[in-house]
Phi, psi and omega in degrees: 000136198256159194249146182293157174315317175297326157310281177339299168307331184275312183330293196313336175288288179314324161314311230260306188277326189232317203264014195268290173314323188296324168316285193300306197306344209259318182282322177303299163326291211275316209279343188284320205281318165323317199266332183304318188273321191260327221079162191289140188261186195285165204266337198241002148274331156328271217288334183280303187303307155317282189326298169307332146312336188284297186305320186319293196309330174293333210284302196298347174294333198316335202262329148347279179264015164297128156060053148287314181292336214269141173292138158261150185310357182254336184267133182305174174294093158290084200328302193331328180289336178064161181269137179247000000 
């Protein structure tokens, strides 16, 4: 079952407002328990890692947040705006 446009937009919101901070705090944790455990890594595997963490957190979302910004399709037409 596909999610209305209108879900979606909320899913994408609650991603944003709760699962985005919970993310990071999960990803900081994991990198202090690495270093705690490893040592500290070189300042330039630090940053491949964060990046990736960063792309990481987005792959399961994309059809979430695909076409959000975007009006919705669903919603009727006004004539009143004319086409520009």
């Amino acid at each position: 079952m596909a999610l209305s446009w209108k879900a979606r937009r909320r899913w994408a919101l609650v991603i944003l407002l709760i699962g985005m901070p919970a993310y990071v705090v999960v990803a900081v944790t994991l990198m202090n328990a690495l270093d705690a455990r490893f040592g500290r890594l070189p300042i330039w595997a630090e940053v491949i890692v964060y990046v990736t963490l960063g792309f990481l957190w987005a792959v399961p979302f994309r059809r979430v947040f695909r076409g959000i910004g975007q009006p919705d399709p669903e919603a009727p037409r006004d004539g009143s705006e004319g086409d520009r």
